[in-house]
N, C-alpha and C positions, 0 to 999 in steps of 0.2 A: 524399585521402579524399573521396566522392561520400556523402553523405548524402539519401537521396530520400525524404522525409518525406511524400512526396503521393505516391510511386509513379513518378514520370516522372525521375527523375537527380537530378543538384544543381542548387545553386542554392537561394535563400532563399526563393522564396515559400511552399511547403508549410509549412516550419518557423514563420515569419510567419503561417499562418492560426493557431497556437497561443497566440498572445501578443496581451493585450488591445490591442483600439482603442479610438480612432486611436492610441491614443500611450500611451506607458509609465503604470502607474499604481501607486504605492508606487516600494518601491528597486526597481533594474535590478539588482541581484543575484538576489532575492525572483524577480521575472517571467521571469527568464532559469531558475532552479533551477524553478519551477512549470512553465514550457516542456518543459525537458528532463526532467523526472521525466514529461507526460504523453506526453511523447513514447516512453518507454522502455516505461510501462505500456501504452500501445496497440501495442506491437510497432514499432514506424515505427524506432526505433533498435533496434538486435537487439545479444544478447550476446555480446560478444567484440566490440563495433563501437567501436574508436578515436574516443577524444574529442579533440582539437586546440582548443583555446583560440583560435590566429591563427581557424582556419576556422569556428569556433563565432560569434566577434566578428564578422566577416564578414557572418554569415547574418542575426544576429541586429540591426548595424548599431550594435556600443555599442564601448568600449574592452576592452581585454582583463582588464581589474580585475575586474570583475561578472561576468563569465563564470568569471577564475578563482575566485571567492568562490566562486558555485555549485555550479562542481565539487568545491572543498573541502567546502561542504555535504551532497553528495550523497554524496562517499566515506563523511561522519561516517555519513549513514541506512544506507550497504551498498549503492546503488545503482549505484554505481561503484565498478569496482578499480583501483587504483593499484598499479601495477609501477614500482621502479627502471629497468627494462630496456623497457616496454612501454609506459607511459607512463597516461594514465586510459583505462580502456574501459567499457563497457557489464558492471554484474557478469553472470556466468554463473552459475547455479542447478546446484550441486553436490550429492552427497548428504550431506557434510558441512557444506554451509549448511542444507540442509533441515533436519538431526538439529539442528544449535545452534540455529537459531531457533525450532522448535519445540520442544524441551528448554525451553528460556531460557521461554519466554511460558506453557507447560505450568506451569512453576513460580509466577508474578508472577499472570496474570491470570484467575483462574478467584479467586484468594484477594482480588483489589482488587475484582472483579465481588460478592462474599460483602458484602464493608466497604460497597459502592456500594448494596447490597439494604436495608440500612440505613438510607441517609444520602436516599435518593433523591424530590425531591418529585412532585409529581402531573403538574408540570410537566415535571421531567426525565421522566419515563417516557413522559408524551407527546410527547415530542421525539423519544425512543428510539423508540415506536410509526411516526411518522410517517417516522423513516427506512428501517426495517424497509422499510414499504410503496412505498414510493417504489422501493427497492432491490428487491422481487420485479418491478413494472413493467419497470426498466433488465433485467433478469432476463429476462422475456417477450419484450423487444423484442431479447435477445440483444447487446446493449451490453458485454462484458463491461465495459470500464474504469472506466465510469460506475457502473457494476454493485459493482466493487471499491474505487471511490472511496466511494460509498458506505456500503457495508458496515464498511470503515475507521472513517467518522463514528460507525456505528451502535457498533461496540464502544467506539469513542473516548466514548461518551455514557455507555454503562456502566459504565465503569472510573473516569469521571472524577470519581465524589463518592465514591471510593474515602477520602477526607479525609487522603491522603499525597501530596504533590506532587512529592517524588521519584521515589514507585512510578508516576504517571503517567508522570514523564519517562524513564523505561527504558521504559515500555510504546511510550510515545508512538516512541521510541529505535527501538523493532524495526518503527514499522506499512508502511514502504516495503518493504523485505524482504517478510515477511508477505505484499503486495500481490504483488509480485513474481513470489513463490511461484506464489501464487492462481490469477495470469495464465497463467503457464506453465503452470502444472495442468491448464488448464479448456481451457486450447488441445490440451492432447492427450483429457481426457472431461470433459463438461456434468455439472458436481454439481453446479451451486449451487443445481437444485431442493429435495432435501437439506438442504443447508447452511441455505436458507431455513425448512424444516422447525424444524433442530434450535435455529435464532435463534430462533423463535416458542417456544420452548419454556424457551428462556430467560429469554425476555422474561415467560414467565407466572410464572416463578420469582421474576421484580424487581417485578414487579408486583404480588404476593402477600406482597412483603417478607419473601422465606422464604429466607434467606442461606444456607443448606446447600442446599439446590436450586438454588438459582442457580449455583451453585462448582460440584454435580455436573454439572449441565449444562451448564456452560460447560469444564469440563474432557474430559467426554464428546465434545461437540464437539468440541474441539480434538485430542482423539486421534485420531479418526477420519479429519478434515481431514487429519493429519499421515500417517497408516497412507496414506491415498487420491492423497496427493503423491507418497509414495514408488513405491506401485504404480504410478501415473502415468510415473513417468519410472525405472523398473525398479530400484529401488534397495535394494530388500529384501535384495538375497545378501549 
């Protein structure tokens, strides 16, 4: 397997500009799954790309244990599949991942975002605010990942005084997916002007502490999003 995470072939140094300096910081399982998810989300790993653990440990310079954690991590969020026969690759974006993970989040977060409208202090909303912002920036500058990374937080901050720590953690469960999605979506057409719209518009719903607006709007969004993926990659028949 050649992995060319910079464009030029294999070899570790591309992969290596991903992972903080000089030297590991937390677990090397942690840095190793952080690596490889933004590696995946910036397209540098593509879907369907075989994962090897020996040539992952290689690149990356640790033992094969943190790597395999990783990749077990990374299967639990969907970012990888695991085949009996094929071994772990890069997930591929199906129309049946589309329809579950948007089914699944249609249900859970438009209703913890309602609970959040409630619970949420002046500070949390200015938190929410400032992600927003920063996120139309990566947006302008055409960053997608940064872009997606962010927007992640920005729902992650709405959902998260939901005052249910389980319903966080399914939420939290779907946001690589999600991302995923996002990515691929916008690689084939530029919404997240849009997207950016209909966030401000939820945001004045949490901000108003008016929990039925927030739920329609966040569910409105999330239709739309879902309808605009499918078009995206012709999935409608």
């Amino acid at each position: 397997m050649t992995i060319g995470f910079d464009g030029s072939g294999g070899g570790g140094t591309g992969l290596q500009r991903l992972l903080p300096a000089p030297a590991f910081q937390g677990s090397r399982s942690q840095v190793v799954a952080d690596a490889i998810r933004k590696a995946i989300l910036s397209g540098k790993l593509v879907p369907g790309q075989p994962l090897v653990e020996r040539e992952l440990s290689e690149l990356f310079g640790v033992s094969k244990t943190p790597v395999r954690e990783a990749l077990i991590g990374l299967v639990g969020s969907g970012l990888i599949d695991q085949s009996q026969y094929r071994g772990m690759t890069v997930q591929t974006v199906t129309p049946e991942l589309v329809r579950s993970v948007y089914e699944t989040r249609d249900l859970l977060e438009p209703a913890a975002i309602a609970m959040s409208a409630r619970n949420m202090t002046d500070a949390d909303i200015e938190e929410a605010g400032r992600l927003l912002e920063e996120a139309a920036e990566r947006g302008r500058q055409g960053d997608r990942t940064e872009l997606q990374l962010l927007n992640r937080r920005f729902h992650r901050r709405l959902y998260l005084s939901c005052g249910n720590p389980l319903l966080c953690r399914y939420l939290d469960g779907l946001q690589d997916l999600v991302a995923l999605i996002a990515i691929a979506g916008w690689a084939q057409k530029k919404t997240w002007e849009g997207e950016h719209e209909e966030h401000h518009r939820i945001m004045s719903a949490v901000a108003r502490r008016d929990p039925r607006e927030a739920e329609h709007e966040a569910r409105e969004h999330m239709n739309r999003f879902a309808d605009q993926m499918m078009e995206n990659f012709d999935l409608k028949g």
